[in-house]
C-alpha positions as CSV (number, residue, x, y, z in Angstrom):
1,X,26.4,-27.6,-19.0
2,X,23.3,-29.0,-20.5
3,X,20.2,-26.8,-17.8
4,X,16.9,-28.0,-17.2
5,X,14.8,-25.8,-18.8
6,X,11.6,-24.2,-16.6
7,X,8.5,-22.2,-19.0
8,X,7.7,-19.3,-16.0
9,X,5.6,-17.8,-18.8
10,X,3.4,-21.2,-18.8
11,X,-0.1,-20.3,-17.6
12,X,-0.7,-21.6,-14.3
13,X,2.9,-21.8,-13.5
14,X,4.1,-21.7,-9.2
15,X,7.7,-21.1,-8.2
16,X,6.6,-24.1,-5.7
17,X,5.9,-26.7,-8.2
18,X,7.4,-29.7,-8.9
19,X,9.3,-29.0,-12.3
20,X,11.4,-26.4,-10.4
21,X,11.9,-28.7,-7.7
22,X,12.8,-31.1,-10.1
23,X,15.2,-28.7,-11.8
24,X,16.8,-27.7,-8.5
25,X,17.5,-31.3,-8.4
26,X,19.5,-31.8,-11.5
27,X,20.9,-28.0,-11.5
28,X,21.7,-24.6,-9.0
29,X,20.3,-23.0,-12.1
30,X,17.4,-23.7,-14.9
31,X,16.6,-21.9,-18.2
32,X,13.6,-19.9,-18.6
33,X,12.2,-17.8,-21.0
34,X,13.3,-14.4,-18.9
35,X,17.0,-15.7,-18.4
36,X,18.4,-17.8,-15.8
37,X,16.6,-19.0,-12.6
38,X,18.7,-19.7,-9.5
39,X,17.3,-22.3,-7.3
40,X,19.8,-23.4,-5.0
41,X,20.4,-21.7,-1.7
42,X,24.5,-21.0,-1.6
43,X,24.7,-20.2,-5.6
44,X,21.9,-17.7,-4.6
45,X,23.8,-15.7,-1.5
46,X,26.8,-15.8,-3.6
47,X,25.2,-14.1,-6.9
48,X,22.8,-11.8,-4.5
49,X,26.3,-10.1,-3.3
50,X,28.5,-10.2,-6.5
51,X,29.8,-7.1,-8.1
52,X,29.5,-8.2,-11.7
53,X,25.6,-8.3,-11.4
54,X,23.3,-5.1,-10.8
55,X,20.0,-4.8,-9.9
56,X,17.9,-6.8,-12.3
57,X,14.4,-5.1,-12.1
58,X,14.9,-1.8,-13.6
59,X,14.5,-3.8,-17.4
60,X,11.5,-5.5,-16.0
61,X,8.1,-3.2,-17.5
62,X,10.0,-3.2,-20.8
63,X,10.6,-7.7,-20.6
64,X,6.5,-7.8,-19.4
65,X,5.7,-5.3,-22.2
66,X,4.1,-2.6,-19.5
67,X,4.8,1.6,-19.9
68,X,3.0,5.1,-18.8
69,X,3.7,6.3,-15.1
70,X,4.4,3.0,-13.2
71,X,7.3,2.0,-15.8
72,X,9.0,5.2,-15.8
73,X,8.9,5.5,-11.8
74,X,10.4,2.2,-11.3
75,X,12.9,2.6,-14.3
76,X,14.3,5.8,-11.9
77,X,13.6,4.4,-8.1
78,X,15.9,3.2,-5.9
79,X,15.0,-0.5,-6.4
80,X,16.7,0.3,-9.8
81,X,19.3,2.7,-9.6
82,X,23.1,2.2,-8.9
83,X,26.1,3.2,-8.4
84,X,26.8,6.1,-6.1
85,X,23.1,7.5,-6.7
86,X,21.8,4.2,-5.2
87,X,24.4,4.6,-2.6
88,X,23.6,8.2,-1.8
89,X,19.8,8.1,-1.4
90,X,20.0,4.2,0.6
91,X,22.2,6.4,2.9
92,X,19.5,8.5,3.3
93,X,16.8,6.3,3.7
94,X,18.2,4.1,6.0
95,X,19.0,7.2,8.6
96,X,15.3,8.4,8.0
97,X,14.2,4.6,9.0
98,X,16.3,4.1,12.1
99,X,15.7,1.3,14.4
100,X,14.5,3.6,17.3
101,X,12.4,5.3,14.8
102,X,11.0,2.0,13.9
103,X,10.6,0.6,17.1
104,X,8.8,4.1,18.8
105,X,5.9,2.8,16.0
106,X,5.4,-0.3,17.6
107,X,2.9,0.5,20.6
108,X,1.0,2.4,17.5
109,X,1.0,-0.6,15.4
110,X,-0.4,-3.2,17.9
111,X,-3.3,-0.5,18.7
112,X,-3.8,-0.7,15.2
113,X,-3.6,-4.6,15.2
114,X,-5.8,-4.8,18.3
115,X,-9.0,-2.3,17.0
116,X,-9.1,-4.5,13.8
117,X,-9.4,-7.7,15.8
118,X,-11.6,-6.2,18.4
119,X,-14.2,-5.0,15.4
120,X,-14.0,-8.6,13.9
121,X,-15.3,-10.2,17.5
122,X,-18.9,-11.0,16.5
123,X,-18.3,-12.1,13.4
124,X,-18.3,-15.5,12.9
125,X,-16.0,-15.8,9.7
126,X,-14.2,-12.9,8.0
127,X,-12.5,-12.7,4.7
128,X,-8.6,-12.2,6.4
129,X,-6.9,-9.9,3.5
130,X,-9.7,-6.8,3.4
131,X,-10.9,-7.7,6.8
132,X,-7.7,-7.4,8.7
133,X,-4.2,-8.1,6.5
134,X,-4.8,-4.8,4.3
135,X,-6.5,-2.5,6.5
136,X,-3.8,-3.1,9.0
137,X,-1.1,-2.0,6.5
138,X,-2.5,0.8,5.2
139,X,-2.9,2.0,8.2
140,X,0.7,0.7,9.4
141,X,1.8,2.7,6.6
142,X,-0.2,5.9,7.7
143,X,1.2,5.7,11.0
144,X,4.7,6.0,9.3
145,X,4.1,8.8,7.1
146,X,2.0,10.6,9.9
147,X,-1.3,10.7,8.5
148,X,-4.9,10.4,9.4
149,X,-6.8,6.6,9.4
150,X,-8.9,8.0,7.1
151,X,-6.3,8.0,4.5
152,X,-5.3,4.2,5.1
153,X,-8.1,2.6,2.8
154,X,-6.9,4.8,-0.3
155,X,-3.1,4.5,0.1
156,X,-3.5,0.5,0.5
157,X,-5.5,0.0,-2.3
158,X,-3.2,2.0,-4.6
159,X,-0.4,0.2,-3.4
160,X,-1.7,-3.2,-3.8
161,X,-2.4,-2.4,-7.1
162,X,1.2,-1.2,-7.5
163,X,2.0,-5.1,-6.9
164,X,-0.1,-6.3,-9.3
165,X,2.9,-5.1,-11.7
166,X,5.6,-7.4,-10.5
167,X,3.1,-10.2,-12.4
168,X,3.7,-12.0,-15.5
169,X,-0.2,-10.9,-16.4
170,X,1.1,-7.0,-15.9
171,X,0.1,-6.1,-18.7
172,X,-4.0,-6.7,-18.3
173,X,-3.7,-4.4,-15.0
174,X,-1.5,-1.3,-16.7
175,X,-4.6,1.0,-16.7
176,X,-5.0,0.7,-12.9
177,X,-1.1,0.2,-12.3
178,X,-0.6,3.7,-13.8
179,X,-3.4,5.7,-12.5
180,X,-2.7,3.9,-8.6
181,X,1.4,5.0,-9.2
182,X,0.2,8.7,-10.7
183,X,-2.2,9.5,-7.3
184,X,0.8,7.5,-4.9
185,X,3.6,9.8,-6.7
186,X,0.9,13.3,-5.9
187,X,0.5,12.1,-2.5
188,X,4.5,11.9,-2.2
189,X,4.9,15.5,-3.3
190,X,2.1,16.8,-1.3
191,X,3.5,14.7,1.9
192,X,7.4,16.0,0.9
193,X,5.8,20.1,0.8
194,X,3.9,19.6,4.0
195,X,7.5,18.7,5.7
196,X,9.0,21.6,4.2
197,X,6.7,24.0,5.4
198,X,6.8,22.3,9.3
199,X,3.6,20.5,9.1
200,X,5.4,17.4,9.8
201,X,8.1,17.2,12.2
202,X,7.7,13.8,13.3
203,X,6.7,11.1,9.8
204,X,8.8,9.0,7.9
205,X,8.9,11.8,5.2
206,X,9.9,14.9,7.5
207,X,12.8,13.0,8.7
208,X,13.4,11.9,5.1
209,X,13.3,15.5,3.7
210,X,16.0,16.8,7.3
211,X,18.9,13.7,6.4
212,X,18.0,15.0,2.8
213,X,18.8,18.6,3.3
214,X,22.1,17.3,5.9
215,X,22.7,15.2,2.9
216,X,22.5,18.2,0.6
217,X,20.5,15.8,-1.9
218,X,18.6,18.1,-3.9
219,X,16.8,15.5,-6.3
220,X,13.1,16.1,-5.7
221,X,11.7,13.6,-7.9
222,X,13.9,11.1,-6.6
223,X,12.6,12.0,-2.9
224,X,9.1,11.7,-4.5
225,X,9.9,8.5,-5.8
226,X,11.5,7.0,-3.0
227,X,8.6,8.1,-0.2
228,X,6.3,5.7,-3.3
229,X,8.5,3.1,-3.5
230,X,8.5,3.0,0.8
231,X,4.4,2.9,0.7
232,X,4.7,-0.4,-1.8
233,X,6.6,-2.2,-0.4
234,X,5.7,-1.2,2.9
235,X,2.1,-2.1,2.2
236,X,2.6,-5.0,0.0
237,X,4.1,-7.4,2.2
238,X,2.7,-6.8,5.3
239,X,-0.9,-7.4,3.7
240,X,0.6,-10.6,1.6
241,X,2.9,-12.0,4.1
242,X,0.4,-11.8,7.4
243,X,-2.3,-13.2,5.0
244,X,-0.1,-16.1,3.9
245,X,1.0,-16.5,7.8
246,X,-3.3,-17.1,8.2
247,X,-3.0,-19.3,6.0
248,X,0.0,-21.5,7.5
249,X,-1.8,-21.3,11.0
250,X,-4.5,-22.6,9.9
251,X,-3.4,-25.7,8.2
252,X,-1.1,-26.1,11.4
253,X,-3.2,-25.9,14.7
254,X,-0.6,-27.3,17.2
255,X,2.2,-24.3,15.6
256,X,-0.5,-21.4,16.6
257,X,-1.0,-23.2,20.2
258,X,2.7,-23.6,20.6
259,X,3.7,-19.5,19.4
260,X,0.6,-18.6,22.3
261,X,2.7,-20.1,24.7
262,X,5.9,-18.9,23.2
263,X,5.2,-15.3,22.3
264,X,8.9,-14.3,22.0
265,X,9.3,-16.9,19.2
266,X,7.1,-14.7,17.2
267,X,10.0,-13.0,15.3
268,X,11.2,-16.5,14.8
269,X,8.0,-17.5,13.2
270,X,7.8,-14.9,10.7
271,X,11.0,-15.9,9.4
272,X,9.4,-19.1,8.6
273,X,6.4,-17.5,6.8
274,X,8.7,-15.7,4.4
275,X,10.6,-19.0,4.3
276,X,7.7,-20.9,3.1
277,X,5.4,-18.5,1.3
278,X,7.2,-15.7,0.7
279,X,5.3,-12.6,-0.9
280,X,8.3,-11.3,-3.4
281,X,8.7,-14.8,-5.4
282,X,12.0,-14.0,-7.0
283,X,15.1,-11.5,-6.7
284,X,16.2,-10.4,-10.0
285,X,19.7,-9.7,-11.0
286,X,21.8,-8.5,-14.6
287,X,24.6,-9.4,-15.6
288,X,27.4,-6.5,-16.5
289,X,29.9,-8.6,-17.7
290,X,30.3,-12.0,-19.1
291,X,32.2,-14.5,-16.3
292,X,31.4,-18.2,-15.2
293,X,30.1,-19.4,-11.9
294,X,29.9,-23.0,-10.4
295,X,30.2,-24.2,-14.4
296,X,27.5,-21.8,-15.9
297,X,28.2,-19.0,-18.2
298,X,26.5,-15.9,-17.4
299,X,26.9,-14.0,-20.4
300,X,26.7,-9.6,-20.3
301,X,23.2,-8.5,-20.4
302,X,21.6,-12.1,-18.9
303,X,18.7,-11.7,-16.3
304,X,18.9,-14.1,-13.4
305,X,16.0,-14.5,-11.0
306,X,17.0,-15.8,-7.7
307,X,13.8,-17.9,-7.1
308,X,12.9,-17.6,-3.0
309,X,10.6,-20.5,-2.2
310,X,13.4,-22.9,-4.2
311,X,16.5,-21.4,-2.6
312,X,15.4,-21.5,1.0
313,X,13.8,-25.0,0.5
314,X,17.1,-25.9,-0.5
315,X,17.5,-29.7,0.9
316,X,21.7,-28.3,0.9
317,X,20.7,-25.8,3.8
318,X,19.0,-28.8,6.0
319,X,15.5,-27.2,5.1
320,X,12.5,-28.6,3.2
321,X,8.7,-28.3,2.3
322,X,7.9,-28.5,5.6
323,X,6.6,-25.7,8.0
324,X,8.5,-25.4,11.1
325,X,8.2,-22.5,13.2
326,X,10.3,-24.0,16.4
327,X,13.2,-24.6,14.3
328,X,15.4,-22.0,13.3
329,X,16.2,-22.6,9.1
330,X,19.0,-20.6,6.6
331,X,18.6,-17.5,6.3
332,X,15.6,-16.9,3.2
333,X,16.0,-14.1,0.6
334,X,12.5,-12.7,1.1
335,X,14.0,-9.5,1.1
336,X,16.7,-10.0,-1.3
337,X,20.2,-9.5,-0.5
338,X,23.5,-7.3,-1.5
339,X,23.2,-4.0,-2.2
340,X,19.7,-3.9,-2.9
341,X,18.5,-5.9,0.3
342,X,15.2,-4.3,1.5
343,X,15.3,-1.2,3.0
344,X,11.8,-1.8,4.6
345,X,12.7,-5.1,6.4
346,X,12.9,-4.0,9.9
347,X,9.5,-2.2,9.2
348,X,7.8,-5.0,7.8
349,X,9.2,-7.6,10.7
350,X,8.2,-5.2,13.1
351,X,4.6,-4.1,12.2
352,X,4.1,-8.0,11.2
353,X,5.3,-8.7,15.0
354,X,2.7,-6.5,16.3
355,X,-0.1,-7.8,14.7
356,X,0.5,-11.7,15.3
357,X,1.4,-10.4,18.6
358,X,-2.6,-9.3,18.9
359,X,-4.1,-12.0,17.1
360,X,-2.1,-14.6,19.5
361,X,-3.9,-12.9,22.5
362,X,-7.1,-13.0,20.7
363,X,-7.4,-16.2,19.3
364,X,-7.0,-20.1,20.1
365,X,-6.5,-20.8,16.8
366,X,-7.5,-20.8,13.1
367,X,-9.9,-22.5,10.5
368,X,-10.3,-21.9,6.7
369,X,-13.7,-21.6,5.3
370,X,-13.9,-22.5,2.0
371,X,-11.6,-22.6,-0.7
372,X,-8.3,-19.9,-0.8
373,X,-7.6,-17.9,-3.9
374,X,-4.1,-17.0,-4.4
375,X,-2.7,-14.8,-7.3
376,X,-0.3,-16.1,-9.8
377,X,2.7,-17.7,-7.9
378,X,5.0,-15.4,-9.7
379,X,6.0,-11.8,-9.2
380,X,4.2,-10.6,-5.9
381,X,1.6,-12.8,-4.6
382,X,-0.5,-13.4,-2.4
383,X,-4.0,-14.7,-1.2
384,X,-6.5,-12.5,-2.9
385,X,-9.1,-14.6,-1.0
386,X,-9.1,-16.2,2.2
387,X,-11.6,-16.4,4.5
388,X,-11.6,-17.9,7.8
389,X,-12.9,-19.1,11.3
390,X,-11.0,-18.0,14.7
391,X,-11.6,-19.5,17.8
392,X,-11.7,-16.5,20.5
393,X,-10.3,-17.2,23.4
């Protein structure tokens, strides 16, 4: 089969533009100078969930030419592992992130969501992301591990930069990639020795370290690894994806004014955030063995990317371009899927919940000011700058 070929390496390049809508026209799949790209919704379930493809990202600092600290964490995390030592420590993690767990957070994280928005009252424009997307995670993510406010600002920061890694421009930002991942990675062994010696009963980590012990999982670096890889992500798309859901708002007045007087639709609606401008651009797969699918030869050792703005735009599913909160769309693969679907997605729906919750209450609606920044549409992106007007009310 003669692919359309799409340069991802090209400065300047979006997952949202039109060559790879264009390409997702002619093809499920394109070419591209880090393997195969999958844009079409059903081709991307089915490869997200076969068995002849692991976990893609564990090769990714050696394709963007990164190393030091950050590439040898995520070469061992769970994001890259398989095989029963994936299936082990998942187990584990998933018990330590319960839904009742989860959901005892939530009146924390809509105090957390409210004191941001109260402090932002008299002014009369704010830049969103360090105003209120950031600071709200990091402190999110402190609520989770049981730690003080005061350590929110630090942790965020450091795990922001963490994203910065998933880029095609990696490389400029190893410096600050590997000293953020070396002080996240001593935070994760001081927080894993506090719960051993009781001073945590309650945190994310403490109940991490008891279905450890149950477990009889005795890897410590791994635990230190996965309580870093919990903060990224954790961190990284709460601040992105609330930021990009600003942004949506703000370009659609009547959706804000409808979700105010529809506040249970608000999980709803961040479905369609993710759907539209998702945060994690593309889910990355490897091929263990050579085999053919819907006409395309995936050869042993071949990097797919499932790319998620193309996929869930998908004109197959009954979706498009457009931004529709009151309509429910195909499931996205913002959070991946398979065996390596995120861990942290009932985290991230439910602190995201809270704090649209909050701003609804607060705020009659949204204006930009200015002109958005966004980082590269590739990797992990996000706005980097986006400041804007609310109407109190």
């Amino acid at each position: 089969m003669n692919l359309p070929y799409i340069d991802i390496a090209r400065p300047g390049f979006s997952t949202k533009s039109r060559e790879v809508m264009e390409a997702r026209s002619e093809s499920w799949c394109a070419r591209t100078p880090f393997g195969l790209a999958v844009l079409r919704h059903r081709q991307a379930g089915q490869l997200l969930r076969d068995r002849r493809l692991r976990q893609g990202s564990h090769a990714w600092p050696d394709i963007i030419g990164i190393s030091g600290r950050f590439a040898e964490f995520w070469k061992a995390s769970l994001i890259s592992i398989e095989g029963a030592e994936h299936r082990n420590l998942r187990r584990i993690a998933q018990a330590a992130l319960s839904n009742d767990f989860v959901l005892s957070l939530e009146p924390a994280f809509r105090g957390i969501a409210a004191d941001l928005a109260d402090s932002l009252r008299e002014a009369d424009a704010f830049e969103f992301v360090s105003s209120f997307s950031e600071p709200f995670a990091g402190r999110a993510i402190t609520t989770l591990l049981a730690l003080p406010d005061r350590d929110a600002h630090q942790v965020a920061r450091d795990a922001s930069t963490l994203g910065l890694a998933m880029g095609l421009d990696a490389r400029s930002h190893e410096a600050a990639v590997n000293a953020a991942c070396s002080r996240l990675s001593d935070l994760a062994a001081r927080l894993i020795d506090r719960a051993r010696l009781g001073q945590d009963k309650i945190g994310y980590v403490a109940r991490l370290v008891g279905e450890a012990d149950v477990a009889g999982f005795t890897d410590g670096q791994a635990l230190i690894d996965l309580v870093v890889i919990s903060i990224f992500g954790g961190v990284d798309t709460t601040r992105a994806q609330l930021a990009f859901a600003a942004y949506l708002f703000a370009q659609h007045a009547d959706q804000w004014r409808w979700l105010r007087q529809n506040p249970e639709m608000v999980p709803q609606a961040i479905e369609e955030v993710i759907r539209r401008y998702p945060t994690t651009t593309w889910a990355t797969r490897e091929a263990l063995e050579t085999f053919e699918h819907d006409g395309v030869e995936i050869r042993k050792g071949a990097t797919i990317h499932v790319f998620v703005h193309a996929t869930a735009t998908d004109p197959a599913t009954g979706a498009d371009e457009s931004f529709n909160i009151r309509e429910p769309q195909k499931t996205h693969f913002g959070f991946g899927g398979g065996a390596h679907h995120c861990l942290g997605q009932f985290v991230a729906r439910t602190d995201m919940a809270a704090a649209l919750l909050e701003l609804l209450e607060r705020w009659q609606g949204i204006t930009l000011v200015g002109q958005p920044k966004f980082l590269p549409d590739s990797g992990n992106t996000s706005p980097s700058r986006l400041v804007v007007r609310p109407v109190w009310g």
